[in-house]
VEXTI-619941 format. One record per atom (N, C-alpha, C): residue in three letters; x, y, z. Coordinates in pm, whole numbers, padded with zeros to 5 digits, always signed. Layout:
ALAXYZ...
//
This chain:
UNK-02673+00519+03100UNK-02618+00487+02969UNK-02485+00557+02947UNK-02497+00697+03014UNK-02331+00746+03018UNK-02236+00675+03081UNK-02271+00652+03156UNK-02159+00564+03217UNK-02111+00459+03150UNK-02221+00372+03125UNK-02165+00266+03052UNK-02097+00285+02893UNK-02101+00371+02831UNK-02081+00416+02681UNK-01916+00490+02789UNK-01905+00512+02901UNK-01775+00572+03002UNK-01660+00457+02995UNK-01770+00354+03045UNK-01675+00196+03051UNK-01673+00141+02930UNK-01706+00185+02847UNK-01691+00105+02691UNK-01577+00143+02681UNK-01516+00296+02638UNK-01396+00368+02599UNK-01279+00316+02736UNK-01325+00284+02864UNK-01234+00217+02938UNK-01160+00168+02909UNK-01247+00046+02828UNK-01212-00108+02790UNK-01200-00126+02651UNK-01157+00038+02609UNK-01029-00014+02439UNK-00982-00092+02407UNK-00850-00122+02545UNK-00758-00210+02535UNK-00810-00329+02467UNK-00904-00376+02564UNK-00972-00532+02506UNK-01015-00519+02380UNK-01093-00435+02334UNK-01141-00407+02209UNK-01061-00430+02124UNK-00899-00347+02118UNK-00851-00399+02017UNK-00745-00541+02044UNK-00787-00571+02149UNK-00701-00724+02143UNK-00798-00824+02112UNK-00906-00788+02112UNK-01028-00902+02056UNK-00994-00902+01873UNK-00978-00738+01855UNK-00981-00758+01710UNK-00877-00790+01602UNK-00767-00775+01717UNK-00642-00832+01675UNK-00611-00988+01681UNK-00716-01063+01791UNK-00696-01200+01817UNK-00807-01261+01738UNK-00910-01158+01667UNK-00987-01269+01590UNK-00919-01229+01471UNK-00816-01149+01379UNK-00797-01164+01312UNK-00714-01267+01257UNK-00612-01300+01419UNK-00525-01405+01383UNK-00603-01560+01386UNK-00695-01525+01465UNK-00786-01672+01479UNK-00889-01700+01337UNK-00916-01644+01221UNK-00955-01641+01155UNK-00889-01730+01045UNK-00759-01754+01011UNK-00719-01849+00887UNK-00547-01903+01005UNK-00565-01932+01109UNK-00478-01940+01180UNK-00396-02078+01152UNK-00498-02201+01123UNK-00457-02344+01081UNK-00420-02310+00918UNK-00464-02236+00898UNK-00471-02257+00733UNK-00300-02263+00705UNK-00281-02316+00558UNK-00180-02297+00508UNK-00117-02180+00418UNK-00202-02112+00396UNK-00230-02004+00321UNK-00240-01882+00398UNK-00282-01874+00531UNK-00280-01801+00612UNK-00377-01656+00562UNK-00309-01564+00608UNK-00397-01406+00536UNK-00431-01369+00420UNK-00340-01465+00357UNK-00384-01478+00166UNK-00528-01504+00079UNK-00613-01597+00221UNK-00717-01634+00215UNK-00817-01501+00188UNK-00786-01389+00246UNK-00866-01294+00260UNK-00876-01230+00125UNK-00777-01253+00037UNK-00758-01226-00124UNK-00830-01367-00185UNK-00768-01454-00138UNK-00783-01553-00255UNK-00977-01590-00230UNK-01012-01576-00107UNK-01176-01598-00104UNK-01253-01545-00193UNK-01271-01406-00194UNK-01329-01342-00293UNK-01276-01359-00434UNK-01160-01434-00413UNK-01175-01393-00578UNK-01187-01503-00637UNK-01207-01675-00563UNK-01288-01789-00593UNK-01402-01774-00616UNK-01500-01660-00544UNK-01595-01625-00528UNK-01658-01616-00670UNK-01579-01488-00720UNK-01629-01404-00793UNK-01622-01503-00947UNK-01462-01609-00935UNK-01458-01703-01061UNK-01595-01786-01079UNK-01655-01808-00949UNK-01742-01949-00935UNK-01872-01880-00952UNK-01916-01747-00962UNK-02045-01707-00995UNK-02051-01689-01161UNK-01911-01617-01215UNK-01915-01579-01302UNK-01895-01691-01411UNK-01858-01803-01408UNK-01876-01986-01455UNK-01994-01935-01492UNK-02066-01970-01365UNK-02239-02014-01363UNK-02309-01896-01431UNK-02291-01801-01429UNK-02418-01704-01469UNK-02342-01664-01651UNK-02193-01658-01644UNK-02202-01627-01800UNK-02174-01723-01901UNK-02062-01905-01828UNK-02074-01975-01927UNK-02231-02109-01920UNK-02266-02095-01812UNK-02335-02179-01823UNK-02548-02091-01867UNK-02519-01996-01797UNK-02689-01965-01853UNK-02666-01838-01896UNK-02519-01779-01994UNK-02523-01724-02073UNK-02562-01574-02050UNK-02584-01483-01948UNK-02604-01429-01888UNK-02495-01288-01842UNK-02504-01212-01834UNK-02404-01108-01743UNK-02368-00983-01816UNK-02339-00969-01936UNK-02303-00871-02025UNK-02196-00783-02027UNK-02157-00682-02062UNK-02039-00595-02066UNK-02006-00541-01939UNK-01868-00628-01906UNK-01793-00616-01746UNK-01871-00615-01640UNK-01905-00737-01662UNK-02050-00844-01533UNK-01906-00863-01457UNK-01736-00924-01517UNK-01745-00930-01393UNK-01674-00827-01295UNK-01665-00705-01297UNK-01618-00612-01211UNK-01730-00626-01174UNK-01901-00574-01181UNK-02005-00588-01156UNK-02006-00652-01047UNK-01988-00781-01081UNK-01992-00957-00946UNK-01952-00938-00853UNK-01781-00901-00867UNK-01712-00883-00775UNK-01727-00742-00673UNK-01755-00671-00747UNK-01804-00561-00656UNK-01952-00597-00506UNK-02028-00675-00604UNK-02156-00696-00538UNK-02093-00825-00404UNK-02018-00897-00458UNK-02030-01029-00375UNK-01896-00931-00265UNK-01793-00898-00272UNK-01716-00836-00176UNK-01826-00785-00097UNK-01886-00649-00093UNK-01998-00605-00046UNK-02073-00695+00028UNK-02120-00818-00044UNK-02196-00878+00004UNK-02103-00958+00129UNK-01993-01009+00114UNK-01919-01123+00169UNK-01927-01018+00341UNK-01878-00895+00314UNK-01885-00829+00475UNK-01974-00857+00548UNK-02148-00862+00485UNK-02245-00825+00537UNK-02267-00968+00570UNK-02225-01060+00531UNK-02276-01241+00541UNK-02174-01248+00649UNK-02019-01200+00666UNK-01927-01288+00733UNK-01985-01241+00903UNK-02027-01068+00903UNK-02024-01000+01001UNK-02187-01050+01045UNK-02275-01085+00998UNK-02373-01153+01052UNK-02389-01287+01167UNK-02304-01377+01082UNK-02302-01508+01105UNK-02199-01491+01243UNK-02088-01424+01212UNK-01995-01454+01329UNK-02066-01395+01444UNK-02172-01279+01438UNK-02210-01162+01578UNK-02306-01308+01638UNK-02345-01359+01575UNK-02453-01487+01665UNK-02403-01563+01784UNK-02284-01543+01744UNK-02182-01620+01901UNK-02096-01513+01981UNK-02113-01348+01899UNK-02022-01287+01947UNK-01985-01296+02079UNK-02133-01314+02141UNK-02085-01318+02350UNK-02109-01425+02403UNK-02150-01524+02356UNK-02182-01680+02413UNK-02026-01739+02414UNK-01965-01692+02323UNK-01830-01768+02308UNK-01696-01737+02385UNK-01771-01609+02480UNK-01638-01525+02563UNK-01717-01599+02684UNK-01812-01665+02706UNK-01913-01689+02857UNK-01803-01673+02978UNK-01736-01752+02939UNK-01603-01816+03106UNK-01550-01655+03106UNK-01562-01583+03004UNK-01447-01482+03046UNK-01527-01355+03115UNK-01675-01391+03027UNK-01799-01274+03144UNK-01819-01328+03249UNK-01840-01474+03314UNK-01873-01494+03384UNK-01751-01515+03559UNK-01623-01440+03512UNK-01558-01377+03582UNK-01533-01267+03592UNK-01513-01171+03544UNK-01455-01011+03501UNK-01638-00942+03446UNK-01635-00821+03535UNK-01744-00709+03457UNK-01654-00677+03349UNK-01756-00710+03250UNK-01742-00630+03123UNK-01848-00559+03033UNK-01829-00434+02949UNK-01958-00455+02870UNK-01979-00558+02800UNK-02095-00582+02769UNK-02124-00676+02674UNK-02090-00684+02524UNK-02138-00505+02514UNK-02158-00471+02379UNK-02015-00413+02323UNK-01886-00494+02390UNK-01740-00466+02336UNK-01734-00587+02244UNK-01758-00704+02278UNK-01780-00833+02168UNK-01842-00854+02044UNK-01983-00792+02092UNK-02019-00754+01901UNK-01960-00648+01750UNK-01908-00546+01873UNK-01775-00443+01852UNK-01677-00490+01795UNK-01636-00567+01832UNK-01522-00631+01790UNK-01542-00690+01665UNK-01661-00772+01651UNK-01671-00874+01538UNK-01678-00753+01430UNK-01767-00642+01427UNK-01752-00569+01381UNK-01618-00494+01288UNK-01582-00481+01370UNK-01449-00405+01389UNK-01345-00480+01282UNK-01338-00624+01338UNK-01248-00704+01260UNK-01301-00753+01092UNK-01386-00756+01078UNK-01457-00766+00950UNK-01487-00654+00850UNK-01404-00516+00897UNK-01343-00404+00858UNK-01227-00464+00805UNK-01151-00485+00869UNK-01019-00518+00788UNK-01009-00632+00672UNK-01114-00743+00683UNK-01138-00847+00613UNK-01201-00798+00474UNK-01293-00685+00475UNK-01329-00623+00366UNK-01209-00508+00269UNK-01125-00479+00342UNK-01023-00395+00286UNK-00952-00494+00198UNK-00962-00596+00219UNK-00886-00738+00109UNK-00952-00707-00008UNK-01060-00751+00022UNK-01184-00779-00090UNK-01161-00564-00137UNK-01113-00496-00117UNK-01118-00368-00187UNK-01006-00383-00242UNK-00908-00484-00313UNK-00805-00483-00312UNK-00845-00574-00450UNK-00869-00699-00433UNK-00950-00761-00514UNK-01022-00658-00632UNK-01114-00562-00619UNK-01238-00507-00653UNK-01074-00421-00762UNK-00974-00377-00689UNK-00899-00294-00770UNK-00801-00357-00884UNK-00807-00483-00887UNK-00762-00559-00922UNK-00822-00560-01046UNK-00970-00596-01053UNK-01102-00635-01178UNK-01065-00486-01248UNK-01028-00400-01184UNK-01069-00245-01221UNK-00941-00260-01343UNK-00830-00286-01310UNK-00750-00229-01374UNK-00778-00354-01504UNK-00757-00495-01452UNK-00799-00590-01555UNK-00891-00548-01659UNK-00996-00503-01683UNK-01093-00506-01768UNK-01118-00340-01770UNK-01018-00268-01797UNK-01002-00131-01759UNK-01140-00031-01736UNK-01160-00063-01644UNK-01271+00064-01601UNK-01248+00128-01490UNK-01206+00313-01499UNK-01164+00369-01450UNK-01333+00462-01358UNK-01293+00482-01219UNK-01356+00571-01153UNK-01382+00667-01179UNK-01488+00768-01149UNK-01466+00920-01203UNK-01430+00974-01054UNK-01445+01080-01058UNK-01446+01156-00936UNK-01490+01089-00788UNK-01594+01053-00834UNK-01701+01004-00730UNK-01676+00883-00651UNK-01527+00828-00698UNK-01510+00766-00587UNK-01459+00836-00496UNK-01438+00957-00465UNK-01409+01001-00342UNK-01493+00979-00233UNK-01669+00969-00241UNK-01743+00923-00173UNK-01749+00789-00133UNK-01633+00723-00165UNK-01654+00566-00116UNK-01622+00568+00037UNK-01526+00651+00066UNK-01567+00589+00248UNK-01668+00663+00301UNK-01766+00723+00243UNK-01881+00760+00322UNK-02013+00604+00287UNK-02019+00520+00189UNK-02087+00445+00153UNK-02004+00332+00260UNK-01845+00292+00281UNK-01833+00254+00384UNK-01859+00251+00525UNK-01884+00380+00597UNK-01905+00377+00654UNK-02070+00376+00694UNK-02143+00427+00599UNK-02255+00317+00634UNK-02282+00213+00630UNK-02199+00107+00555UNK-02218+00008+00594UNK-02191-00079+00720UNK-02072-00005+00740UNK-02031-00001+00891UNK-02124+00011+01015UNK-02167+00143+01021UNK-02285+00160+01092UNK-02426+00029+01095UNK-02492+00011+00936UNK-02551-00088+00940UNK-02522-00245+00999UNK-02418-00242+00979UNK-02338-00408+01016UNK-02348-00383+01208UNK-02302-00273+01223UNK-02240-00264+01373UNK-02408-00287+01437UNK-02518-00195+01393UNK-02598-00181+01480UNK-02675-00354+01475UNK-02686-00401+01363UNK-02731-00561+01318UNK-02658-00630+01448UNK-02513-00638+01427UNK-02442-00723+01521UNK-02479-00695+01659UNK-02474-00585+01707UNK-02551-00581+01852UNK-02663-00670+01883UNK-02756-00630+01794UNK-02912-00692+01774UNK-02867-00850+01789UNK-02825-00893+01716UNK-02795-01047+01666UNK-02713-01076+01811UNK-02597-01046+01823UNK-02529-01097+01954UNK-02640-01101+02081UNK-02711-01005+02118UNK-02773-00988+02232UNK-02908-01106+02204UNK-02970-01107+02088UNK-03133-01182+02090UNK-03007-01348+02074UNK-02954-01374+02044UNK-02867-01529+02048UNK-02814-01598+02213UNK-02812-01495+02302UNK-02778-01531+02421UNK-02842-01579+02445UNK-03015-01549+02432UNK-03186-01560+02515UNK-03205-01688+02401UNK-03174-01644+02283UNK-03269-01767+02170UNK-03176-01854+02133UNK-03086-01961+02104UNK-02955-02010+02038UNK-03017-02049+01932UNK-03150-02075+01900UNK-03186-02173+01790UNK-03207-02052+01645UNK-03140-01887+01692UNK-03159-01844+01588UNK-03002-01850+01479UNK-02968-01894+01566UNK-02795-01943+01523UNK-02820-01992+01392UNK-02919-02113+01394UNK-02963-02183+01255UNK-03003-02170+01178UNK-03138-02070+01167UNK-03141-01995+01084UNK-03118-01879+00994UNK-03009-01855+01086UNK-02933-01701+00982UNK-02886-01748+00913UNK-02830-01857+00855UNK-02772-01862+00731UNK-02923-01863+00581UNK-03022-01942+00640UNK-03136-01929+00625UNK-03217-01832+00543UNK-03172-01708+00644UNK-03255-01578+00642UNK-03165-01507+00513UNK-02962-01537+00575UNK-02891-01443+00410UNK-02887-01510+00341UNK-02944-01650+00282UNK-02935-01671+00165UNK-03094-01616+00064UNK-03171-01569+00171UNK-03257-01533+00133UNK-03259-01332+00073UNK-03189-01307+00167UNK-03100-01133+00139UNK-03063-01158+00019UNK-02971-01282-00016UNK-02877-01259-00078UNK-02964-01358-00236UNK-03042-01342-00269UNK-03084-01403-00371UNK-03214-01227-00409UNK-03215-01174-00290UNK-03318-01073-00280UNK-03265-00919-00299UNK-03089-00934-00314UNK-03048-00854-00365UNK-02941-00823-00476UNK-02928-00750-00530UNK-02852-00734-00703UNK-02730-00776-00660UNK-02717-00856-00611UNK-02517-00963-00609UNK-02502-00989-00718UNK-02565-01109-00759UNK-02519-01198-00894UNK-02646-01162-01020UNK-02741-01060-00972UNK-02812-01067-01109UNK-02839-00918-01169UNK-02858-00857-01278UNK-02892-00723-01287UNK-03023-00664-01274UNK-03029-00552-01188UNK-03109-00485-01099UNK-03215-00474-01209UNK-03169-00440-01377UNK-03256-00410-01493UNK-03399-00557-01499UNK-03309-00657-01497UNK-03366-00767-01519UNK-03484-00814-01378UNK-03540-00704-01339UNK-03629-00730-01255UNK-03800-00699-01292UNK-03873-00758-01255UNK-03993-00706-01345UNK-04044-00608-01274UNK-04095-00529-01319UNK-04133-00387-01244UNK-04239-00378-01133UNK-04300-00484-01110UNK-04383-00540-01001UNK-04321-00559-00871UNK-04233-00595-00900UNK-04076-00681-00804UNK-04015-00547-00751UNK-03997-00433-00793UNK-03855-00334-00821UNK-03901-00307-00649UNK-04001-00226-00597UNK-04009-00260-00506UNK-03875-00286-00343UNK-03906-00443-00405UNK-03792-00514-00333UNK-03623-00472-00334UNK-03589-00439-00421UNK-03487-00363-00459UNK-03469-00211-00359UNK-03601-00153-00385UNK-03601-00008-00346UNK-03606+00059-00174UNK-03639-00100-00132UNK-03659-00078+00042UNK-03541-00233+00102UNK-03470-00257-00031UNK-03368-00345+00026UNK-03220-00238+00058UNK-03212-00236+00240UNK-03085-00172+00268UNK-02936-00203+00191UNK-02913-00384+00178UNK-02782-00401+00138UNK-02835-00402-00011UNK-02941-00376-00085UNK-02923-00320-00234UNK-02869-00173-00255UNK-02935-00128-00173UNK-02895+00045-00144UNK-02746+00069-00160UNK-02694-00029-00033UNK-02565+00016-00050UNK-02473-00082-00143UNK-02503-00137-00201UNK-02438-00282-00325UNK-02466-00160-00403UNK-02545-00098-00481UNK-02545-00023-00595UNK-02513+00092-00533UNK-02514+00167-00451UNK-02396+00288-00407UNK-02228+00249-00411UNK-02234+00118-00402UNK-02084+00091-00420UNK-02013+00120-00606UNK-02128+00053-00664UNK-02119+00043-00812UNK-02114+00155-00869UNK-02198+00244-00804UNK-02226+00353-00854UNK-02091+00473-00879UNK-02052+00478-00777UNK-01878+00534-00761UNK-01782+00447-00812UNK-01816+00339-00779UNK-01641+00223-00865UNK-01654+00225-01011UNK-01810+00211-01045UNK-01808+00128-01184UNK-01830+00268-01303UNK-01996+00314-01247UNK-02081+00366-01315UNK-02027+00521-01331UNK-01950+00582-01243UNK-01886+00715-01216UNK-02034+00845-01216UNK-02126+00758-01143UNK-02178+00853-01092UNK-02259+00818-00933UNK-02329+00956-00900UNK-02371+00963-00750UNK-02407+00846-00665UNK-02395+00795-00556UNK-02481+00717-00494UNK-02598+00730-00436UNK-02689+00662-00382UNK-02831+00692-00327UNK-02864+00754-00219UNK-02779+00865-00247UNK-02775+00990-00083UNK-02842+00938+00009UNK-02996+00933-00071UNK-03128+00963+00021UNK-03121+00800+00084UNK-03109+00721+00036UNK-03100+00562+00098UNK-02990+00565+00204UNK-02880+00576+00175UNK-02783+00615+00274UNK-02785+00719+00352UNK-02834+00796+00338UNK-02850+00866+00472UNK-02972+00817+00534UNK-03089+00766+00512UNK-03215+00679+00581UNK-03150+00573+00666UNK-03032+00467+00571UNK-02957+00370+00631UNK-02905+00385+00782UNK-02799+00516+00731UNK-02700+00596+00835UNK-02766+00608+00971UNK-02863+00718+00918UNK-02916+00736+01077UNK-03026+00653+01149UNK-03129+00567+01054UNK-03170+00422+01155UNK-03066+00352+01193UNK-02960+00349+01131UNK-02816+00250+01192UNK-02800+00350+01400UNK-02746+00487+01366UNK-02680+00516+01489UNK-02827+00548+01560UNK-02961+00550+01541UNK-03037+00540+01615UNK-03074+00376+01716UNK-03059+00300+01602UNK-03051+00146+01618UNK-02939+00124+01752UNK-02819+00203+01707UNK-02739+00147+01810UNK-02735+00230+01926UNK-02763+00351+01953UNK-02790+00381+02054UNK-02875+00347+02110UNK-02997+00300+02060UNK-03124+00229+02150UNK-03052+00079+02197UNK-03000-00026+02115UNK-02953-00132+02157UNK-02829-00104+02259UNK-02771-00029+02275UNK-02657+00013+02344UNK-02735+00027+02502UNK-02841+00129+02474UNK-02880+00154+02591UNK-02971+00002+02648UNK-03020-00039+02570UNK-03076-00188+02609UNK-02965-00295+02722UNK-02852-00280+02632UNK-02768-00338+02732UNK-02720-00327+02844UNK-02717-00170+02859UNK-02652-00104+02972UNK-02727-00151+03070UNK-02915-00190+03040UNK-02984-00179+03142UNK-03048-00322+03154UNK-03012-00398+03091UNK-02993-00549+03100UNK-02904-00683+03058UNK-02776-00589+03142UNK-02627-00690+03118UNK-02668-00826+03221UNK-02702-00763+03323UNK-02721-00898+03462UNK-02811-01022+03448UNK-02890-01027+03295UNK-02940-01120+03236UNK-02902-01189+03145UNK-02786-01125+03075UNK-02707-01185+03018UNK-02637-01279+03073UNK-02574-01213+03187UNK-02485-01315+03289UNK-02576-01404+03346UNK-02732-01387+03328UNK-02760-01539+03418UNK-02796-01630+03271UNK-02787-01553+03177UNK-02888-01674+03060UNK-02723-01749+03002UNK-02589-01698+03012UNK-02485-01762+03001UNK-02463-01888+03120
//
């Protein structure tokens, strides 16, 4: 596993030309180009906030910094899912000439859906100043709530890239599975408005954990859910060192199931 975690740091270079070439491959036809990465989320956030405050009346005092906070958050964890399902099926011709690791491709998707979320933090600062609600202190802890999410996304995408090589038909159902996350966690509705039978679901949901650790520092100006995020954190770098080492010791099946 040393070795191979040896040849990972080898093969930087590629790393960041993957993440530089999916960024340009990402709105490349578009006409709008990188603008998209602003203007998405913040269609987003118009088209929930329609539905939940003019039409079922719903949302209450600065729902929508609230929205937008939750659905940015959320948009990382949906974009970086969906894309890791092809992360290595879609390089095949280029594994099936050149040794490479495997686990530089899910890396990447990773990697690049970092920068796609720094939009959407841009957005989020935007609502802030609009509908003036100022941070306290405590956003100084926001890149530690980033970077668990980071961690969480990275170790998922391994998982997801590697079981999609062997299964393709799970391709179809991940959208499936996050619209089911994503109705199962506080995006578009308030965490209050849950019946206490339910809360539960909330309390052992990871991307609730970190959706209301986000709020918690942007909006609410107080602590985030240490104890959830650090549970997150380290099943994340345990997650990926076990999947890491998975690969190291069954890349040559990859190359035959491509």
């Amino acid at each position: 596993m040393v070795k191979y975690i040896q040849e990972m740091f080898k093969r930087k270079d590629l790393l960041i030309y993957l993440v530089k070439s999916g960024l340009k491959a990402e709105h490349r036809n578009s006409y709008l180009g990188y603008f998209w990465w602003l203007l998405d989320p913040l269609l987003n956030v118009v088209v929930y906030y329609f539905l939940v405050s003019f039409i079922l009346g719903r949302g209450g005092e600065n729902y929508a910094v609230y929205l937008v906070i939750g659905l940015v958050a959320w948009r990382w964890v949906n974009t970086t899912v969906n894309t890791s399902a092809k992360a290595i099926t879609r390089y095949s011709s280029i594994i099936n000439q050149v040794y490479l690791p495997k686990s530089i491709f899910p890396l990447a998707i990773s990697s690049t859906q970092v920068f796609n979320f720094t939009f959407g933090l841009v957005v989020i600062g935007i609502f802030l100043a609009v509908f003036g609600v100022v941070p306290g202190w405590q956003i100084i802890l926001l890149p530690l709530i980033i970077l668990v999410q980071l961690l969480f996304l990275v170790a998922i995408s391994l998982f997801i890239s590697y079981i999609c090589v062997f299964i393709r038909d799970i391709d179809n159902i991940l959208s499936h599975v996050m619209r089911l996350f994503f109705y199962a966690s506080p995006i578009i509705w308030a965490e209050d408005r849950i019946p206490s039978q339910y809360s539960w679901v909330v309390d052992i949901n990871p991307i609730a954990i970190i959706v209301n650790s986000y709020r918690n520092v942007i909006m609410y100006q107080v602590s985030p859910h240490f104890l959830g995020l650090l549970i997150i954190g380290l099943g994340s770098i345990l997650s990926i060192l076990l999947t890491i080492y998975y690969y190291s010791r069954n890349e040559h099946k990859i190359i035959k199931a491509l």
